[in-house]
C-alpha positions in Angstrom: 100.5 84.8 96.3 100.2 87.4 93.2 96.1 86.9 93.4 96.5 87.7 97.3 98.3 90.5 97.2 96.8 91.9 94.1 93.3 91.6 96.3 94.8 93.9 98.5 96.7 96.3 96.2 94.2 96.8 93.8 91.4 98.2 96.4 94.3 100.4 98.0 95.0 101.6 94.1 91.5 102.5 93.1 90.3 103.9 96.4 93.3 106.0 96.9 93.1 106.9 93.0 89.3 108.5 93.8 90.6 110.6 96.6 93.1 112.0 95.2 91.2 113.0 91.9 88.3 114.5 93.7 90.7 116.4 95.6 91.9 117.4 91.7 88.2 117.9 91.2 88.1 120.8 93.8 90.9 122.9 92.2 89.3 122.4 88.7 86.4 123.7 90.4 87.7 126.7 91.4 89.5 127.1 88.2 86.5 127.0 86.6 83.2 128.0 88.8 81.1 130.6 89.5 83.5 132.0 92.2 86.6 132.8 89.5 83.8 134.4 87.5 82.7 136.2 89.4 86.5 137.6 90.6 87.0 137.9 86.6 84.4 140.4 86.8 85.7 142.1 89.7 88.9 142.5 87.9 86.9 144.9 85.4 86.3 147.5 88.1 88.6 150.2 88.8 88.1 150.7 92.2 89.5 146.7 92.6 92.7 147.1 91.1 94.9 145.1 90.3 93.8 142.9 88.9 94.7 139.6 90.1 92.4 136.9 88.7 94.9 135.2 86.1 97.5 135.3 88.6 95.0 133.4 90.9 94.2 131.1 88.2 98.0 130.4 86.7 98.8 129.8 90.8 96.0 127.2 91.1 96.6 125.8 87.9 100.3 124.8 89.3 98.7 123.3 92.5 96.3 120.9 90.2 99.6 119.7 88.5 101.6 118.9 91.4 99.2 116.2 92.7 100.4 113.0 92.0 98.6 111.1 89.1 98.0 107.8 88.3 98.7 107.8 84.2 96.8 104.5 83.9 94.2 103.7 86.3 92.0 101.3 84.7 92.2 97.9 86.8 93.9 96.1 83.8 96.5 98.0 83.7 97.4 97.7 87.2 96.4 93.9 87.4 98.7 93.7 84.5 101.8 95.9 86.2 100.9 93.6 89.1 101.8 90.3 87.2 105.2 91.7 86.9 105.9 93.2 89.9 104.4 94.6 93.6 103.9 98.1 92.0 101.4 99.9 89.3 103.5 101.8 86.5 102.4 105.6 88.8 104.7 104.4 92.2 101.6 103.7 94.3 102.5 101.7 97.4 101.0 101.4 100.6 104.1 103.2 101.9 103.4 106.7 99.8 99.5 106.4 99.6 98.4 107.8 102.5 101.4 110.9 102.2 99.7 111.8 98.2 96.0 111.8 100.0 97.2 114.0 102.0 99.2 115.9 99.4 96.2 116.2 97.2 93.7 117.7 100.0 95.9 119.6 101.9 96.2 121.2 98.1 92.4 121.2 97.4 92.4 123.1 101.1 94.6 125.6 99.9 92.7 126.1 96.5 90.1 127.1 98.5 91.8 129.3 101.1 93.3 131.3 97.7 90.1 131.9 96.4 88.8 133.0 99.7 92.0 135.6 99.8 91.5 136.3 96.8 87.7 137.8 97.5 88.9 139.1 100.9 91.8 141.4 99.1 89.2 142.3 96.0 86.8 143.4 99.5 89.2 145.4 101.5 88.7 148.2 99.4 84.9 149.0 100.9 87.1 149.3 104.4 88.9 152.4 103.2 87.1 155.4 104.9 87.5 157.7 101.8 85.7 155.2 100.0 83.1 154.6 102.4 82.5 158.6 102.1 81.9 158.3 98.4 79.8 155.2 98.8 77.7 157.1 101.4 77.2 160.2 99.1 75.8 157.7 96.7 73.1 156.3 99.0 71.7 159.5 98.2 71.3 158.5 95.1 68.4 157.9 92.6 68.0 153.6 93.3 66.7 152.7 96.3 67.8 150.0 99.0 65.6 147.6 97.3 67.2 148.1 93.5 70.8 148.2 95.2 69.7 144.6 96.5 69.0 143.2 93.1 72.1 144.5 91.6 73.8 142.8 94.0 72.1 139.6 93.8 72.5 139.6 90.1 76.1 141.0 89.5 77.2 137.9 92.1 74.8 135.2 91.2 76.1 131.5 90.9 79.1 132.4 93.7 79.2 130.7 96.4 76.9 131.8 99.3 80.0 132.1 101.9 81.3 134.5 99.6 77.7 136.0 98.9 77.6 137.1 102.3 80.6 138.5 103.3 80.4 140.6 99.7 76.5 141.8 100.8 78.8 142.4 105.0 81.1 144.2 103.1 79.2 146.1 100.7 76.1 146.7 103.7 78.5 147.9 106.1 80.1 150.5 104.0 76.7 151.9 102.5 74.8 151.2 105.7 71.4 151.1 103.9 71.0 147.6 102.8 69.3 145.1 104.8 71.2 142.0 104.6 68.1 139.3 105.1 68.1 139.6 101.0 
């Protein structure tokens, strides 16, 4: 009967154990990309005050920890907590699986939605007409459209290309000179 049910448990285990690290995986990934690099940068810019990166990073940081983990996931050490009774050392049962899946992505969801915020709040500031006025003096400046474009392209490169684009909206729509088929 401990063979049958361990047939069952220890598929549920590992499977379950995947999911919920790749949802892990995601917040890491936004600890750690292109995309916090790129808002690290931001950060340095006057004009994007505060500064809000290491907030964002301490807040997602949290949200990685709170997702349940499995201390011991190799399949000997559940086939061994299995021998002494229905459950692995971590609590994993089929009655609170499906609630940490769900915990751990609705988490990697919200990891993302920060870091969208995050860009959206860093943006705002090209909205603000007296901004817009300076940004349009400087159109008159010495670069052209085409030199803006690279400085763009590289000051954001490796960021995700949702993000590219609503930076190049942003940025385009306050300056009105830059094409944005880059």
């Amino acid at each position: 009967m401990i063979r049958e049910y361990s047939s069952v448990y220890l598929p549920m285990h590992e499977s379950l154990v995947n999911k919920i690290d790749a949802s892990r995986k995601q917040i890491q990934d936004a600890i750690t990309g292109n995309d916090i690099k790129a808002l690290w940068g931001l950060d340095g810019i006057t004009a994007l005050q505060p500064a809000s990166t290491g907030k964002l990073v301490e807040l997602l940081t949290r949200l990685s920890s709170e997702i349940f983990e499995c201390p011991s996931p190799s399949r000997a050490s559940v086939e061994d907590h299995l021998r002494n009774g229905p459950l692995h050392e971590c609590g994993l049962s089929f009655v609170n699986a499906s609630t940490h899946v769900q915990a751990a992505e609705s988490a990697a969801k919200r990891a993302i939605e920060m870091l969208d915020n995050a860009f959206r709040r860093k943006m705002e500031v090209f909205l603000n007409p007296s901004v817009r006025g300076r940004l349009e003096q400087g159109r008159q400046s010495l670069l052209s459209p085409d030199c803006w474009r690279a400085r763009i392209r590289t000051s954001f490169e490796g960021i995700s290309s949702k993000r590219y684009r609503i930076l190049l909206a942003l940025w385009t729509s306050s300056i009105g000179t830059l094409n944005a088929s880059l």
